[in-house]
N, C-alpha and C positions, 0 to 999 in steps of 0.2 A: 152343639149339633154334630161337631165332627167326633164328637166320642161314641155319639149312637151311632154312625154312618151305619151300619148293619142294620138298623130300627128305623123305619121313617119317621123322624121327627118334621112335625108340621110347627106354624109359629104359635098355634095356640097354644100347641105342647110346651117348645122353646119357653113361652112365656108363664108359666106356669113355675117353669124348672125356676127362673129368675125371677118373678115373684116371692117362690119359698124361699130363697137365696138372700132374699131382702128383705123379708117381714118375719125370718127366724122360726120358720116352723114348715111342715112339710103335711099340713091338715088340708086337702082339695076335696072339690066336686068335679070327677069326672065321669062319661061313661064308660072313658077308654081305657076297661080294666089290664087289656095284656099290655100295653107300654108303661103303662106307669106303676106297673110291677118290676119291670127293668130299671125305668128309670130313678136315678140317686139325687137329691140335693144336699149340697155342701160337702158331695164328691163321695159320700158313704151311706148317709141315713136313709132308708126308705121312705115313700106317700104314705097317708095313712088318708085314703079315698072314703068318706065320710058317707057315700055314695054305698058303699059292701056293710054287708050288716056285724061282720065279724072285727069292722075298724076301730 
């Protein structure tokens, strides 16, 4: 959370990031397209929000 401090990370976010972290992939359902455009798991790789039709 303190690497987004500029992005409000909420815990549902938080726990998403550390979900993908631990189940080895970074495939979610969110609505929250402008964060998790920013946000990285495993400190580089992008979401792939399954949610956008171009994922």
């Amino acid at each position: 959370m303190q690497k987004y401090a500029d992005l409000p990370m909420d815990l549902a976010d938080a726990s998403l990031v550390i979900l993908a972290e631990e189940l080895g992939h970074g495939r979610i359902l969110s609505t929250d397209m402008r964060d998790f455009q920013a946000y990285r798991w495993k400190t580089h790789k992008p979401f792939q929000n399954l949610l956008l039709p171009d994922s």
